[in-house]
N, CA and C atoms as an extended XYZ file, in Angstrom:
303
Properties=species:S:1:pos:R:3:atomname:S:1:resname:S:1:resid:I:1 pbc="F F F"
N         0.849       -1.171        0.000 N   UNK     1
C         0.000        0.000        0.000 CA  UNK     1
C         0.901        1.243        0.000 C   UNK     1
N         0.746        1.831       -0.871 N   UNK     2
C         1.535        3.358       -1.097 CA  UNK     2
C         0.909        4.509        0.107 C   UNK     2
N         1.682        5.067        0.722 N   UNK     3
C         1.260        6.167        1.417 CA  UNK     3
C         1.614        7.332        0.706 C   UNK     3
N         0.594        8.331        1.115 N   UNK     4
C         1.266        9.355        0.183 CA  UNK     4
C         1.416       10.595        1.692 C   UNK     4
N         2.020       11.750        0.782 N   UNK     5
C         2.419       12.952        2.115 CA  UNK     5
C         1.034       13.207        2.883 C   UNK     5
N        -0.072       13.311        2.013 N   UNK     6
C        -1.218       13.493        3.173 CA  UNK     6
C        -1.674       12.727        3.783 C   UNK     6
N        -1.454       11.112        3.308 N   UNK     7
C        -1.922       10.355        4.498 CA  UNK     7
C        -0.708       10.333        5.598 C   UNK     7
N         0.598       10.757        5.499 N   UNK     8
C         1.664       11.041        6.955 CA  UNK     8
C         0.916       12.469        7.420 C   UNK     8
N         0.617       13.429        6.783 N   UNK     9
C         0.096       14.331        7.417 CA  UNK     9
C        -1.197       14.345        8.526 C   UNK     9
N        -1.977       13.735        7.890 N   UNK    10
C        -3.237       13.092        8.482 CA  UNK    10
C        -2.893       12.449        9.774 C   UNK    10
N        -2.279       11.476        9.682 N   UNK    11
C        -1.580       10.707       10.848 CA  UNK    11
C        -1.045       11.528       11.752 C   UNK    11
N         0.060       12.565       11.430 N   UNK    12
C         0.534       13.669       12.400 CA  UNK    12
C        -0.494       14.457       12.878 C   UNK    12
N        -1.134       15.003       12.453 N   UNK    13
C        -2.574       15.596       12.897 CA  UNK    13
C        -3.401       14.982       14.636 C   UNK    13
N        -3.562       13.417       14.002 N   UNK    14
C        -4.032       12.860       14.743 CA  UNK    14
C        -3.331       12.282       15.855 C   UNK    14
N        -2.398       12.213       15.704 N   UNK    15
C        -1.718       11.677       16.890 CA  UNK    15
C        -1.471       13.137       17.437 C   UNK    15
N        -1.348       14.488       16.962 N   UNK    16
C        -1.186       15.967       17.733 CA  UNK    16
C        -2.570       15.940       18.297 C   UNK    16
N        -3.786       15.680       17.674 N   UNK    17
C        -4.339       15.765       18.383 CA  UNK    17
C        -5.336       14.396       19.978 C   UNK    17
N        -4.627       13.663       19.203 N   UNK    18
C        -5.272       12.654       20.380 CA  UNK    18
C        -4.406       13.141       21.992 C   UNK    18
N        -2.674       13.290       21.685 N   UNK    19
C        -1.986       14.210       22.744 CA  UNK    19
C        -2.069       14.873       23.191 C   UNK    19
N        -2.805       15.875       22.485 N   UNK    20
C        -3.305       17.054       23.532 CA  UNK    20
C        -4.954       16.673       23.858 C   UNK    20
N        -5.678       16.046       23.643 N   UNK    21
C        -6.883       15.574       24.526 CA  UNK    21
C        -6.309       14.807       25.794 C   UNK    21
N        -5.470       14.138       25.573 N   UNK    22
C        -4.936       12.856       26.582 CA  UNK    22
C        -4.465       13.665       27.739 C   UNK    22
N        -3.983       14.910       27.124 N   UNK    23
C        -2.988       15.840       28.717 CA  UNK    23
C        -4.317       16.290       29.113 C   UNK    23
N        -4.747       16.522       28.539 N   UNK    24
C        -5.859       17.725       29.890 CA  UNK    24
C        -5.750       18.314       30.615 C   UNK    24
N        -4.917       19.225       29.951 N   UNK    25
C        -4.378       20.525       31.006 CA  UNK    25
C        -5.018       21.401       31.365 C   UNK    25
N        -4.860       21.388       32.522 N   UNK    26
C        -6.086       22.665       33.302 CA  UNK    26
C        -5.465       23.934       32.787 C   UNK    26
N        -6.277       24.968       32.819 N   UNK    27
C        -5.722       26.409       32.463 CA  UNK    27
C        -5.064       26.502       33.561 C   UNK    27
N        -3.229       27.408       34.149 N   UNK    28
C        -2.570       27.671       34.908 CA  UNK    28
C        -3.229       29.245       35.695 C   UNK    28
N        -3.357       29.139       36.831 N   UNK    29
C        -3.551       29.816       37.494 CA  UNK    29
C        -2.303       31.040       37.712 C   UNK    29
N        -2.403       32.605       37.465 N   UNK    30
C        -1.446       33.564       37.436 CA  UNK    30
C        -0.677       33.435       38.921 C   UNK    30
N         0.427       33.662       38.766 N   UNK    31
C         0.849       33.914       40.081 CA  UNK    31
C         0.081       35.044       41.186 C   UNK    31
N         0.618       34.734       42.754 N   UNK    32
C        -0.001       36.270       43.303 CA  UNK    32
C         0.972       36.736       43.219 C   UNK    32
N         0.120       38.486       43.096 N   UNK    33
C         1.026       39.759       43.059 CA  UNK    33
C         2.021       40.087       44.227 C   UNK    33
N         3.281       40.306       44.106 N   UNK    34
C         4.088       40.577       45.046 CA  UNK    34
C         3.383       41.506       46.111 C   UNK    34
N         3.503       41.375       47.305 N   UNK    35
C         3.020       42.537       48.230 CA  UNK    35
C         4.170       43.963       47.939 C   UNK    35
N         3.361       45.032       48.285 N   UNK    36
C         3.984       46.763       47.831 CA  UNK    36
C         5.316       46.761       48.915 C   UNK    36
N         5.291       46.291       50.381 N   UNK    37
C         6.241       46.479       50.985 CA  UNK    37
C         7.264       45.639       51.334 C   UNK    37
N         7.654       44.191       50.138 N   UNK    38
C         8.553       43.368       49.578 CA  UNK    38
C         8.997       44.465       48.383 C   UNK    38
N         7.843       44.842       47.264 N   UNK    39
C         8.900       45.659       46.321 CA  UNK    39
C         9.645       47.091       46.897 C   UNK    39
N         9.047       47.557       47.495 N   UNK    40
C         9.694       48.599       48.193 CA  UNK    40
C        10.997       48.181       49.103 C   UNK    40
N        10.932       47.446       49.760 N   UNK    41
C        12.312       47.054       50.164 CA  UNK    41
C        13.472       46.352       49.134 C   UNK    41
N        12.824       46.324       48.006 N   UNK    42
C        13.615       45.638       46.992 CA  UNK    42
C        14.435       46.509       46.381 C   UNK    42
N        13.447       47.807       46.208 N   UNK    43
C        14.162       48.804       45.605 CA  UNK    43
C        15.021       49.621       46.083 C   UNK    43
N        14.887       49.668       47.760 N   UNK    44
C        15.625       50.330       48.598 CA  UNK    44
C        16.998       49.860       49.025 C   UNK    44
N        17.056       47.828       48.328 N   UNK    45
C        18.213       47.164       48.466 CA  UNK    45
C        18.723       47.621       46.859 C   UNK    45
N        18.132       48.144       45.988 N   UNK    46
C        18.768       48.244       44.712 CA  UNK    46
C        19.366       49.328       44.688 C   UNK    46
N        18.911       50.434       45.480 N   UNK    47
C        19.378       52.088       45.693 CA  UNK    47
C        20.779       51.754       46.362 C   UNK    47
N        20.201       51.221       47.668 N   UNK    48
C        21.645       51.383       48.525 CA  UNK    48
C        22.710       50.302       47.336 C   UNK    48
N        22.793       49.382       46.626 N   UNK    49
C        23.521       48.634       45.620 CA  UNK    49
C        24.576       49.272       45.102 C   UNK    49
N        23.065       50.467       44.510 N   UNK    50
C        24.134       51.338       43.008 CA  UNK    50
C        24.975       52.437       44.314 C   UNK    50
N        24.254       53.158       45.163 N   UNK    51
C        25.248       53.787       45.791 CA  UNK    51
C        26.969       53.369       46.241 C   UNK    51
N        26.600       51.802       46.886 N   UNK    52
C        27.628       50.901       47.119 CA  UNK    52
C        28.475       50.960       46.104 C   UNK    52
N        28.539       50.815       45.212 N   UNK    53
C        29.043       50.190       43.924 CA  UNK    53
C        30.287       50.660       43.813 C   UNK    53
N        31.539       49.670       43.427 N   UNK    54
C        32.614       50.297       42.891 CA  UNK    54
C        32.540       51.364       41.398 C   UNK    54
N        31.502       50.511       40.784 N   UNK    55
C        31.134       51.180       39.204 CA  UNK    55
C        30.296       52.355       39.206 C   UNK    55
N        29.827       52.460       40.417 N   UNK    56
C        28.792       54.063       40.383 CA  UNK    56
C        29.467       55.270       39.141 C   UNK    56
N        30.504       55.148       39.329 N   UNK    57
C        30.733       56.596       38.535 CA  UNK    57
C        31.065       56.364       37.189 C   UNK    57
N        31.208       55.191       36.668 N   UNK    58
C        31.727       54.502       35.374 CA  UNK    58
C        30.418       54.830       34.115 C   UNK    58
N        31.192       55.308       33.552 N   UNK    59
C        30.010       55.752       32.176 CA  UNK    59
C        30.008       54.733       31.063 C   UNK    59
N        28.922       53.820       30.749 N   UNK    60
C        29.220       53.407       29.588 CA  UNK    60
C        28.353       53.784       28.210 C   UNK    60
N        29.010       53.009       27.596 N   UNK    61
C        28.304       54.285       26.151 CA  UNK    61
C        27.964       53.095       25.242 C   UNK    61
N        27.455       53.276       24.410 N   UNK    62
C        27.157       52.243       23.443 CA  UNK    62
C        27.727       52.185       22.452 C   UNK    62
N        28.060       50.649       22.101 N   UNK    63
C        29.364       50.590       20.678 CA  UNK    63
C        28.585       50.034       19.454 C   UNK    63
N        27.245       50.014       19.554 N   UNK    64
C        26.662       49.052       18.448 CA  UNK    64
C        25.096       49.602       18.703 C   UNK    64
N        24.647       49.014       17.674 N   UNK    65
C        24.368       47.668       16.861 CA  UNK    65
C        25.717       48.450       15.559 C   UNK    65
N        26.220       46.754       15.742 N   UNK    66
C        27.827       46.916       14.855 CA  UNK    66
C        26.736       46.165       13.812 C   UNK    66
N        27.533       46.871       12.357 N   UNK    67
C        26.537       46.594       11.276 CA  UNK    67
C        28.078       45.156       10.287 C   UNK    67
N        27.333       43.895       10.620 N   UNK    68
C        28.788       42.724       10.519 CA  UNK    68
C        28.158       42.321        8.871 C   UNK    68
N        26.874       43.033        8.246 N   UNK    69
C        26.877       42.282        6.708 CA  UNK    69
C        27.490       42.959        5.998 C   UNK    69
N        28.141       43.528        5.823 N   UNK    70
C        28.648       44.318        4.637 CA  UNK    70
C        30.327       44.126        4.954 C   UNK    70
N        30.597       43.097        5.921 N   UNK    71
C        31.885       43.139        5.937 CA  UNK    71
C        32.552       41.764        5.030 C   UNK    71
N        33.371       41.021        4.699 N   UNK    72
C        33.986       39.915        4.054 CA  UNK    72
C        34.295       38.604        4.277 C   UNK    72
N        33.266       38.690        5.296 N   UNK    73
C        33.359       37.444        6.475 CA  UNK    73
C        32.842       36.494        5.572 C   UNK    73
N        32.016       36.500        4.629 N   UNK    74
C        31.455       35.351        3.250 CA  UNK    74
C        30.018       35.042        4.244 C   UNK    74
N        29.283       35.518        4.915 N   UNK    75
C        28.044       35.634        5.140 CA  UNK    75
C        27.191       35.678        4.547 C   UNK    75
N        26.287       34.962        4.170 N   UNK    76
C        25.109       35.333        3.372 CA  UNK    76
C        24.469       36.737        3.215 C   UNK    76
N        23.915       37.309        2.719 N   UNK    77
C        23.608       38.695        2.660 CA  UNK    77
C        21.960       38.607        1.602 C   UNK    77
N        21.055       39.413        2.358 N   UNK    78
C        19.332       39.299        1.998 CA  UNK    78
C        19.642       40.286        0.987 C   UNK    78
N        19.177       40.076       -0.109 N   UNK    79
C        18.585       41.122       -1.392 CA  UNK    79
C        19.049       42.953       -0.477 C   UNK    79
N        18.145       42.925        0.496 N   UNK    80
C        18.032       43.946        0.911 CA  UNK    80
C        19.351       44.952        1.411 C   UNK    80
N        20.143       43.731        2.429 N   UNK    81
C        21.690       43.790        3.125 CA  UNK    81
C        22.377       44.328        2.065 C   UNK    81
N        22.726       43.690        0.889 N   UNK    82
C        23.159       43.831       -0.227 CA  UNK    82
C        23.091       45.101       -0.440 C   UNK    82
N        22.054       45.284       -1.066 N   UNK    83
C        21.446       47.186       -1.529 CA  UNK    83
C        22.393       47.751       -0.431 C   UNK    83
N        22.038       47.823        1.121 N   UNK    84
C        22.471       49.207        1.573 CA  UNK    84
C        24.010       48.749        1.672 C   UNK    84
N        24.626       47.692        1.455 N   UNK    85
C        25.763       48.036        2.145 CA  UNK    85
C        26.587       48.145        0.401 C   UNK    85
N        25.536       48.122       -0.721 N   UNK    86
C        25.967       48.633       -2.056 CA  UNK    86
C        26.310       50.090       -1.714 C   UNK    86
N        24.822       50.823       -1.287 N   UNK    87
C        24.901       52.208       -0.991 CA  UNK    87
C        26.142       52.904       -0.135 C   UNK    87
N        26.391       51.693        0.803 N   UNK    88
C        27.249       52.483        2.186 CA  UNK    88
C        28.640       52.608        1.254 C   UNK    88
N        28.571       51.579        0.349 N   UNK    89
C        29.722       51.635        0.042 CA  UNK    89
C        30.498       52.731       -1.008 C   UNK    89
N        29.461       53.284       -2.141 N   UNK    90
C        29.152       53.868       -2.950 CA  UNK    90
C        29.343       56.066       -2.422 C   UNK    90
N        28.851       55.737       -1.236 N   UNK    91
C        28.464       57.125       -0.714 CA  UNK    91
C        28.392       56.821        1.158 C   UNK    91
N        29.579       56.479        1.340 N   UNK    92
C        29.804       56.045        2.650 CA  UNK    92
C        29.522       57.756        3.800 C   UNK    92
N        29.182       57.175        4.833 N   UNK    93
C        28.577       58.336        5.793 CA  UNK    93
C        29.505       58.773        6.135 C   UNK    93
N        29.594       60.097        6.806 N   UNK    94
C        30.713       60.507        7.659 CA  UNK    94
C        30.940       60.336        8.566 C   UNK    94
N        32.246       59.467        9.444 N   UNK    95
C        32.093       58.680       10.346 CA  UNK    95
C        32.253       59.848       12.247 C   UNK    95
N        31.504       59.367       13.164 N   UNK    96
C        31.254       59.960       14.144 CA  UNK    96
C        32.191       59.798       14.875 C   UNK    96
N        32.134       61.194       15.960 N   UNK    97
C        33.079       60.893       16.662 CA  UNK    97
C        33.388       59.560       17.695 C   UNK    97
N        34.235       58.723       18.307 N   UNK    98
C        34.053       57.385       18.546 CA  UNK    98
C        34.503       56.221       17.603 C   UNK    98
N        34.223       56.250       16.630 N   UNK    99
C        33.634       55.191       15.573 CA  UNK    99
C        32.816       55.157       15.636 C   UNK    99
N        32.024       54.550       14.622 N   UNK   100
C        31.045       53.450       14.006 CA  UNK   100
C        30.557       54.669       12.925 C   UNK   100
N        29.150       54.287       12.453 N   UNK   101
C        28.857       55.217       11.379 CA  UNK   101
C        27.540       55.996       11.872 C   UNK   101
């Protein structure tokens, strides 16, 4: 007897669905809401944290989103990738202070 793709499909179907009749999962009940004076002490351990902190005064800055398709790594590249990093290349931006573009 030849099977064809819809009778495996059919079959997958049915066995997805005989599995999920068989669990009978109750709907999950939400958690309870934290009480106000657990988050409040939470935040008052997060204050005193950052005050603590060796890093309090440390600035960081952002280095990205680093743009990695247009570089030579042999990456695949979408129709689209292609185009702009045709463009970037063609009429490249003026680069900012820092790096990047």
């Amino acid at each position: 007897m030849d099977r064809t793709p819809g009778y495996w499909l059919l079959a997958l179907v049915a066995v997805v669905a005989v599995t999920a009749a068989a669990t009978g999962s109750a709907p999950q009940q939400a958690p309870a809401p934290t009480p106000a004076s657990e988050r409040l002490a939470s935040f008052a351990t997060r204050q005193h944290m950052e005050k603590a902190s060796l890093f309090q005064n440390l600035k960081f800055r952002n280095i990205g989103p680093v743009d990695r398709s247009c570089g030579t790594g042999g990456a695949r590249r979408s129709a689209r990738a292609k185009h702009l990093c045709d463009e970037r290349e063609a009429d490249p931006a003026p680069a900012r202070p820092g790096g990047g573009r």
